[in-house]
N, C-alpha and C positions, 0 to 999 in steps of 0.2 A: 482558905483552903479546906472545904469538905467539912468535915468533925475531924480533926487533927487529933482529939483522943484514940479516936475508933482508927484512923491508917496508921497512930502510931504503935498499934499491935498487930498490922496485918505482916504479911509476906515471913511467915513463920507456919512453923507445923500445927497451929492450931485448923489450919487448912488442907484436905487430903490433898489438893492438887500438888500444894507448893511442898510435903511431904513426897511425893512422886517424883516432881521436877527435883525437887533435895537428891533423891538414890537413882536420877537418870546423869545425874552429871550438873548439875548448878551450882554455884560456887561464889565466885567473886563478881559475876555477872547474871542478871537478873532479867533480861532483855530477851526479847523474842528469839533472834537471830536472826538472819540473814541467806539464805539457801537458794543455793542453783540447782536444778532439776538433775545434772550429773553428778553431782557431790551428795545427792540424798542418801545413797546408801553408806555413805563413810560415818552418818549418826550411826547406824547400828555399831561399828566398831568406836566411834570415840565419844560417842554422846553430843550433846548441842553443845559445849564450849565453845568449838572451833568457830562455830557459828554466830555465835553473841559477840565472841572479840570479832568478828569479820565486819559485822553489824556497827559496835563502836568504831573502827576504825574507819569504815564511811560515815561515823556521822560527827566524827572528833577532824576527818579532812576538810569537811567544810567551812570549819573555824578558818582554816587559813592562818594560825595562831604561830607566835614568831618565837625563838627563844626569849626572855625577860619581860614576856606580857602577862598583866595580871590577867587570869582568866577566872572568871566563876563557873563552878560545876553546879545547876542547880538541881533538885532532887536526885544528890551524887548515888544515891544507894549506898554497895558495899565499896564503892571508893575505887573501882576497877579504871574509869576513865578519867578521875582525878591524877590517881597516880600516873596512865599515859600522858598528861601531860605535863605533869611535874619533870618526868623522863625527859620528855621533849626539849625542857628546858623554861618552862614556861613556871612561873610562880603561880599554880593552883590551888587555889580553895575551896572545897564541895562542902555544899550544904545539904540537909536531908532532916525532913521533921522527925524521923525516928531515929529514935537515941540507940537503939540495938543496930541500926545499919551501921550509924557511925562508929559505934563502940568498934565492931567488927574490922571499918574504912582505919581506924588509929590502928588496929593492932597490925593491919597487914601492908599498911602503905603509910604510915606517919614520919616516915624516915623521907618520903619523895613529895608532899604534899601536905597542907592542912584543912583538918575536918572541922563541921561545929552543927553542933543540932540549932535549924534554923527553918523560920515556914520562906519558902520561897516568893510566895504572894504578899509578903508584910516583912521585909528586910529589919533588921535592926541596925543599931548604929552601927557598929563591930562585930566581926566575928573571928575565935580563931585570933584574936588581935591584930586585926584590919580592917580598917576604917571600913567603910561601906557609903563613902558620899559620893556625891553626885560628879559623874564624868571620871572617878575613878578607875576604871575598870576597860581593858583594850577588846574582851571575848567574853559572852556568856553564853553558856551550854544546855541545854536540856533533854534528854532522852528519856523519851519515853515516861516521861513524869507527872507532864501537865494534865492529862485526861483525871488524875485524881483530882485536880484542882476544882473543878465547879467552874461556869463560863462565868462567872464574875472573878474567882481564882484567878482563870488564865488573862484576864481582861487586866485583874493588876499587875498577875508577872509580867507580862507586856511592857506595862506603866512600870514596873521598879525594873526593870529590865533599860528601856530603853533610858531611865533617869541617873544610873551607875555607871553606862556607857559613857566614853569619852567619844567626841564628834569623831566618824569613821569608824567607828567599832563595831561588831558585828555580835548578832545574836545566833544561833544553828540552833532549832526548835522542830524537836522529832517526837512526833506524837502520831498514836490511834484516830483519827478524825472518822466522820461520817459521810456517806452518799448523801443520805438524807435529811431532814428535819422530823424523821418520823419519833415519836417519844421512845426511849428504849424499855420504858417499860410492856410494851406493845412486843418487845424483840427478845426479852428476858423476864418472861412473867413469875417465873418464881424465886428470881433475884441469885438465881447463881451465878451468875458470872459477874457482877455486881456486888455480892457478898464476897466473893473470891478477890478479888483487884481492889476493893473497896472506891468504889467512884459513884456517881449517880446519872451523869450524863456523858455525852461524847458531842466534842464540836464538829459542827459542820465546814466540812472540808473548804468550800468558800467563804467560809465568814473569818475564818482565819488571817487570810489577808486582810479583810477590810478591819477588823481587828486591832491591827498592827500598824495599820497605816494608821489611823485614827489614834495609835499611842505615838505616832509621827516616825515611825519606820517605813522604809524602803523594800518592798519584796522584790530579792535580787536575781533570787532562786527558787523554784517549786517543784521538787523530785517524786515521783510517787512509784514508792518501794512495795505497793501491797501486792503485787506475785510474789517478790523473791520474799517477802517478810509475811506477809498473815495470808495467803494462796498457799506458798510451800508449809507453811506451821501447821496450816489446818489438813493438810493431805497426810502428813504425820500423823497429826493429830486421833484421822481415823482409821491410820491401821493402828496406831496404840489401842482405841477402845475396839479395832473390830479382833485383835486377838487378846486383850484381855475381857472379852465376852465367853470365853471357854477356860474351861478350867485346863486344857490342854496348852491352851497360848500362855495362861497366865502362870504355869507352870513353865515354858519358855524365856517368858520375859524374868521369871526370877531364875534361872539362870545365868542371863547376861548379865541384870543387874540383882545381884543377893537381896541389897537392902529392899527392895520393894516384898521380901518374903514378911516383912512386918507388919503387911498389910492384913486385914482379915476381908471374911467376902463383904461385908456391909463396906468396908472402904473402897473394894474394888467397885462395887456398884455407885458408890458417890463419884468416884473419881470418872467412871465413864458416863454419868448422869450428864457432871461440870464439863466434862469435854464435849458433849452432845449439845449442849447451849451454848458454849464459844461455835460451835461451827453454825449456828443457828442467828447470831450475831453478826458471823464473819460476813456475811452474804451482801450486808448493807455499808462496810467496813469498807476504811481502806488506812494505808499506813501513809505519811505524808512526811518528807522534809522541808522546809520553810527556810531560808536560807535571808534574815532579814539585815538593813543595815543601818547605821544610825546615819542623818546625811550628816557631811563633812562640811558642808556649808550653811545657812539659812534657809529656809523652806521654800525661801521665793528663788532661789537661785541654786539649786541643786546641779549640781556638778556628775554626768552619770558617769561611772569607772570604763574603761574602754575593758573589751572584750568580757563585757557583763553579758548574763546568758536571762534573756528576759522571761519572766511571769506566764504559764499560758493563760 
């Protein structure tokens, strides 16, 4: 997984974005969000929460996850969709290689779930004190995680993904993919949005499948969320930096939100620098659900589920 030193300090204020996103409303969820074109202006009044749980709740439905199934959360974060499904009923375990997410995931959800600092790409035996062998496991989860991985990362989570699975089990793998094969350093040359998220590559949106087939998964489902998830994020995006480019807006926007008055101007200009190379990104971007399955049977005799909704 990447340098798991360097992401195990990311997604903290030592970044102006995640500072920003911190005083616009981010919290227990870390996630783009999810946005319809008539509900965008309900951000001005409630911030992206509404949004991000809107986000997890499509992408925790695709589990199909039953009461008493064990499920893996993998790079849980702050533990926000581990806990929905410990809710649910489901015995949840999120994993997340930074010790400060999960510190966070025990203190606000350890009563509905359990947490353990873990790399998602190189399982241990146990975590959390559960086993973690082969076929144990009914659901694994991913949001929005694996692009930190590295394509050899996501190649293993695949492989330790599809190896914890019991025959029939289901993976739901939601990630940032790419249009193209073009190198992103070509798309983010001066590594801000790269230094920000801490990653170095983005998979390409078909090789994903072939991917997963090759870890001997079934692609059951292929949703592609990039309008209402990184199309609507990025139109935000640029009225954020097109009214904190005045000192008029950004006197506005700390209004609505106070904590952004902590900002000085060298912040405000990094933070609309970082915004200006996500959207810069965005263009070759798309967001992708993966909806994979372990088969239920032997590989020569796959049995397909009726009313499965096929691969385009």
């Amino acid at each position: 997984m990447g340098d798991s030193g360097d992401l195990a300090s990311a997604y903290n204020d030592d970044s102006v974005l995640f500072r920003v996103l911190r005083h616009l409303g981010w919290d227990s969820l870390v996630d783009i969000g999810y946005f319809t074109l008539p509900t965008l202006p309900i951000v001005v009044l409630a911030g992206p929460a509404p949004f991000q749980r809107r986000l997890a709740r499509r992408s925790l439905a695709l589990l199909d996850a039953r009461p008493g199934q064990l499920v893996l959360d993998a790079g849980c974060g702050r533990g926000d969709t581990t806990a929905r499904l410990g809710a649910a009923g489901c015995r949840a375990l999120g994993v997340d290689i930074q010790p400060a997410q999960i510190d966070q995931a025990r203190r606000r959800f350890g009563d509905s779930a359990r947490f353990a600092v873990a790399d998602a790409t190189a399982l241990p035996d146990q975590a959390a004190e559960i086993p973690l062998t082969d076929g144990s496991f009914d659901r694994v989860h991913c949001l929005e995680a694996a692009f930190h991985f590295g394509h050899e990362g996501r190649r293993s989570f695949l492989s330790e993904s599809f190896r914890l699975l019991r025959p029939g089990g289901r993976l739901v793998l939601v990630d940032v993919t790419s249009r193209t094969d073009q190198p992103i350093e070509t798309l983010d040359p001066n590594g801000l949005v790269r230094e920000t998220w801490r990653f170095d590559d983005i998979e390409p949106y078909e090789r994903y499948p072939l991917t997963a087939s090759a870890a001997g998964f079934t692609t059951r489902r292929i949703l592609d969320w990039t309008t209402p998830v990184l199309h609507r994020a990025a139109q935000l995006c640029a009225l954020f930096a097109g009214t904190a480019s005045t000192r008029a807006g950004r006197r506005a926007l700390c209004v609505r939100w106070p904590g952004l008055r902590t900002l000085d101007a060298r912040d405000w200009d990094e933070a609309i620098a970082v915004v200006r190379a996500h959207r810069a990104i965005g263009r070759v971007t798309r967001y992708t659900a993966y909806v994979l399955d372990k088969p239920a049977y032997g590989a020569a005799d796959v049995a397909p589920e009726q009313g499965s909704t096929p691969a385009p």
